[in-house]
Steps between C-alpha positions, in 0.01 A plus 500: 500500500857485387521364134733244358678753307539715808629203688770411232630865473548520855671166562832415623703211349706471819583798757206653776159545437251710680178384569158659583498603876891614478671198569823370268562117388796436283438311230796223342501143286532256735713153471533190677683684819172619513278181547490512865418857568221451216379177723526720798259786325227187444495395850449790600152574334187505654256235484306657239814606317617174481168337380482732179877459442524145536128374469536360846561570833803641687812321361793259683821655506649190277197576215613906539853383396390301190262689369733826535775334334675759234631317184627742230622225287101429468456819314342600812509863592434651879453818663508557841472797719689584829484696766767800465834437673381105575515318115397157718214617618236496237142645469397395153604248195392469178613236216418350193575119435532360078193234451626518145614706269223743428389478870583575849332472814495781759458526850540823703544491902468819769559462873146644656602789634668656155164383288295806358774744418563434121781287551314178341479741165820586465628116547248403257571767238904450520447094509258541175717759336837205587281192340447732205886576450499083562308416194158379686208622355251457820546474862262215667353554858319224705301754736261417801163633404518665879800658453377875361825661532650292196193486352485858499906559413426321174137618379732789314726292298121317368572227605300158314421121646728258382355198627211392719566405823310439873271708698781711659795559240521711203793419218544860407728600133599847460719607231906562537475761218197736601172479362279173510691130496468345160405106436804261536670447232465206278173415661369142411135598522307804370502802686218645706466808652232501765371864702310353803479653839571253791754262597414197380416316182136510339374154349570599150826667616619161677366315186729665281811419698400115535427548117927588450423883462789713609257733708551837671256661743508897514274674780459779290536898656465613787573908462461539883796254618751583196406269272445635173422333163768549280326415171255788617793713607750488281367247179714249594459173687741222446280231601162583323765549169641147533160309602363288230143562683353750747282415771305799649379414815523845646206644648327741239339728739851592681613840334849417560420163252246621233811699312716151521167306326448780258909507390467099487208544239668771287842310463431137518125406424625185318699376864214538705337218670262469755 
């Protein structure tokens, strides 16, 4: 598996970019010229493409238009990538949107036939690395739970739940800075770090967002799909640091979890709750 440091050293900020299987895409920030061959790029996705993109089925040609719509003056940033020696014809985009200041929402499209050659990594990594140099601290993701290719593209950056939401989306946070996202700042409620596998709110877990808590779900390792623990890896995890109270959820018996528990106990018995 190619790691996010691998990706970042090997990215281009604009010029061509080989891809696994030998072919070339060239890589450049797009503008508002660029709204229609974007729109273009979303109708042409399959069925299933579209439905984890968009949450929906294929999409009108007037939709494609507004939702491809490039703004700079937002503080939105995009990256597209064309086919060499055709810059309107293009196989993937990838952008970030402002939601506020510390946030921005992400959303990363490839046409079918150029999926599962790395390019979705190298968008992400560049579009990360840009919201950095921005000033956001965390990029936000709404992902369908049936979409494994983003699901998978993020599970290195350790991604956390923001928010609970239905049966079939995920709102995804990875950090713009590397490591784990932090808390927002200036949070009205207390912080609570919660490590439970699964997708979807326990009771308690739901109780303490109805209660005002600012909560954050992490799924905890998983060594065989690039997901490490950083607090077990390196000593540092900006989440567990900033939580007023820890939540360990994780299941005891999984060896990639039992050193997460153990760290948890050893640094913050006071935090722990549960």
């Amino acid at each position: 598996m190619t790691s996010v440091d691998e990706v970042r050293a090997a990215r281009a900020r604009a010029g061509p970019v080989r891809l696994r299987g030998g072919r070339t895409v060239v890589l450049r920030w797009a503008g508002p010229e660029d709204t229609q061959a974007i729109a273009r790029l979303f109708t042409g996705l399959s069925q299933e493409s579209s439905r984890s993109r968009f949450h929906g089925g294929l999409i009108s040609p007037a939709v494609a238009s507004r939702l491809a719509r490039v703004d700079p003056s937002t503080g939105m940033a995009c990256l597209v990538a064309a086919v060499p020696g055709e810059p309107g014809r293009l196989v993937a985009e990838g952008r970030y949107v402002p939601v506020d200041g510390e946030v921005a929402e992400l959303g990363i499209t490839i046409l079918d036939e150029y999926q599962g050659a790395g390019l979705g990594r190298i968008l992400l990594a560049e579009l990360a690395e840009g919201a950095g140099r921005a000033g956001y601290a965390r990029l936000r993701a709404l992902v369908n739970l049936g979409n494994g290719a983003m699901l998978h593209l993020l599970e290195p950056y350790g991604w956390v739940r923001a928010e609970e939401t239905d049966f079939s989306v995920a709102c995804l946070e990875i950090s713009a800075s590397g490591g784990m996202p932090g808390f927002p700042a200036g949070s009205a409620g207390r912080r609570v770090l919660v490590e439970q596998r699964g997708w979807h709110d326990a009771r308690a877990v739901a109780a303490l967002r109805q209660a005002g808590y600012e909560v954050r779900v992490c799924a905890g390792p998983r060594l065989r799909t690039g997901r490490p623990c950083p607090l077990v890896a390196s000593g540092r995890c900006r989440l567990a640091e900033e939580a007023d109270l820890i939540a360990p959820m994780l299941p005891a018996e999984d060896p990639d979890c039992a050193p997460v528990l153990a760290a948890h106990r050893r640094r913050w018995p006071d935090r722990l709750i549960g």
